[in-house]
N, C-alpha and C positions, 0 to 999 in steps of 0.2 A: 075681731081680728086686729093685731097690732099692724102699728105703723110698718117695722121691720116685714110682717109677712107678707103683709101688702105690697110693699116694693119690691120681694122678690119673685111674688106673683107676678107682679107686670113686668119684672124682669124679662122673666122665664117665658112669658107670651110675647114680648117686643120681640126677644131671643127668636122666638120660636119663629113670629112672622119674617124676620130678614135672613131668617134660615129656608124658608122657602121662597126665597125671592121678592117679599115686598118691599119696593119702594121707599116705601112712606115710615115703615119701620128701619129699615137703615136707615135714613137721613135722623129718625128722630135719635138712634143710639149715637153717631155720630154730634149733631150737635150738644146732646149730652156729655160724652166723654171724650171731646178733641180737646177741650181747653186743658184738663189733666195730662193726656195722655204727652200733649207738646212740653208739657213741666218734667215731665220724666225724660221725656228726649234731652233737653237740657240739660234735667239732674244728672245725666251722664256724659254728655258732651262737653256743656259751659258754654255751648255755644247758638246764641241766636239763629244768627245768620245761618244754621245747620237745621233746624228743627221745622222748616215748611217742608223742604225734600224730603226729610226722613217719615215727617207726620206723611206724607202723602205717600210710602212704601209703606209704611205699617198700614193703613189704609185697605191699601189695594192687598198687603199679604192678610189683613181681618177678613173679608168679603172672600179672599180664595180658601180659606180655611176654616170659616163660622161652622160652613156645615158637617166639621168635625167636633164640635166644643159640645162635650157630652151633658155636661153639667151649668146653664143657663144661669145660675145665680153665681156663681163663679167668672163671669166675662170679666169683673175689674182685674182680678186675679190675670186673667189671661190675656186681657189686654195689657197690662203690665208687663209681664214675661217677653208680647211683641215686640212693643215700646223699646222695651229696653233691650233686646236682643237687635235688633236694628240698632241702637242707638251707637251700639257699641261696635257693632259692624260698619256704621259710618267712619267712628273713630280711627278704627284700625285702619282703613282705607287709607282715612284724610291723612292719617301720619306717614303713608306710605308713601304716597305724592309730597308732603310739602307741609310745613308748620302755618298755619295761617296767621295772620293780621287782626287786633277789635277793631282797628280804625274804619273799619268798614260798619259792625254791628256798631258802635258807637254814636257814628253817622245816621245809620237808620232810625236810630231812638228818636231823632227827630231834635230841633228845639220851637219851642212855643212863640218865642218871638219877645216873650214878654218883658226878658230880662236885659233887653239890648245887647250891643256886641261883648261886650267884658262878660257880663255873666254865661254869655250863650257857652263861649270861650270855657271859661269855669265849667259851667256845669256838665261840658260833655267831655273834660279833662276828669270828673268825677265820676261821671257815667262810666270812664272809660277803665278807669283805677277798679271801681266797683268788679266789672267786668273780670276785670284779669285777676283778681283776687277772687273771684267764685269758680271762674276756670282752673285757676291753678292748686285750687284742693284737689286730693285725693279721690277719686269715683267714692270710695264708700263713706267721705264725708260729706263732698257736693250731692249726693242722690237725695239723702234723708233731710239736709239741709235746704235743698230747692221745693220739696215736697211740704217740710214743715213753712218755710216763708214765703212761696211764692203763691203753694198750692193752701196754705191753713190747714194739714189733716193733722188729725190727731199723732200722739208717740204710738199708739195703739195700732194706728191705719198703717202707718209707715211700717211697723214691724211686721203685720199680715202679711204686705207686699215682699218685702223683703227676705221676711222668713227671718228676722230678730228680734230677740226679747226687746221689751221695752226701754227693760233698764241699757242696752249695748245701744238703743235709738238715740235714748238720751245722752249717754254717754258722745256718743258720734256727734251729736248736734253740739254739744259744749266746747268740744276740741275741734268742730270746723268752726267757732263763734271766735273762740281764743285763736287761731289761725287765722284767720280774717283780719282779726284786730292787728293779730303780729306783723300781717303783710301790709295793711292799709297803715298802720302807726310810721313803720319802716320807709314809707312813699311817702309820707307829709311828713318826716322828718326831713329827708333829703330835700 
């Protein structure tokens, strides 16, 4: 049996058990696929500080609706589709209320201490540029861009998700890279 059947045999039985209410199978899918799923929250937000609330709605809308997911080896697939369907319904909201502030996720990054006050200074004026230049792309170049650097999948993965050919992933990722650069060159020249 390969590796691939074998995963989606315990897939489809992990599936299967927190489909009938166990426990110990939802926590184990959960701690498996929260670290992704939050990457995709982001990949459509750009926002930190947004992705514990919405991770914790996609959550609660996975466990009310598992026991309709017909096809078990298919959950990344369809945890994707939540992920980001929330992600975007956050969006919509937040903009409806009020433009937000990074000064806040910026702050929560934390600093280490290490670098005494000047660098601390620095580094979370970099954290903060960073931020607002992965915010301010485009959804359909922040998704595949957060996905390829933050999460490591392949152009392969990302296009399943997505439902784009590889070459349009790639493509996407070169011109949020080249965008990046234009925004972040554009801040350190000023």
């Amino acid at each position: 049996m390969s590796s691939a059947t074998a995963d989606t045999s315990v897939l489809r039985e992990l599936v299967g058990e927190a489909q009938v209410g166990s426990r110990v199978a939802a926590d184990r899918l959960v701690r498996e696929h929260d670290h992704w799923v939050r990457s995709v929250i982001f990949g459509v937000t750009g926002r930190w500080d947004l992705v514990d609330d919405i991770a914790q709605q996609v959550w609660t809308q996975v466990w009310e609706r598992l026991p309709s997911l017909k096809e078990p080896e298919r959950l990344r697939s369809w945890l994707y589709a939540v992920a980001r369907n929330a992600a975007i319904d956050a969006n919509q909201s937040r903009r409806r209320r009020s433009a937000g502030s990074l000064e806040a996720v910026a702050d929560s990054l934390g600093d280490d201490g290490r670098s005494g006050p000047v660098g601390s200074v620095v580094g979370r004026e970099v954290r903060t540029m960073l931020l607002q230049a992965v915010e301010a792309l485009p959804v359909h170049y922040r998704e595949p861009f957060v996905l390829r650097h933050l999460q490591d999948w392949s152009y392969a993965e990302i296009g399943d998700l997505l439902g784009l050919p590889v070459e349009t992933v790639e493509t996407r990722l070169v011109r949020a890279r080249r965008l990046l650069r234009e925004m972040l060159q554009d801040k350190l020249d000023a």
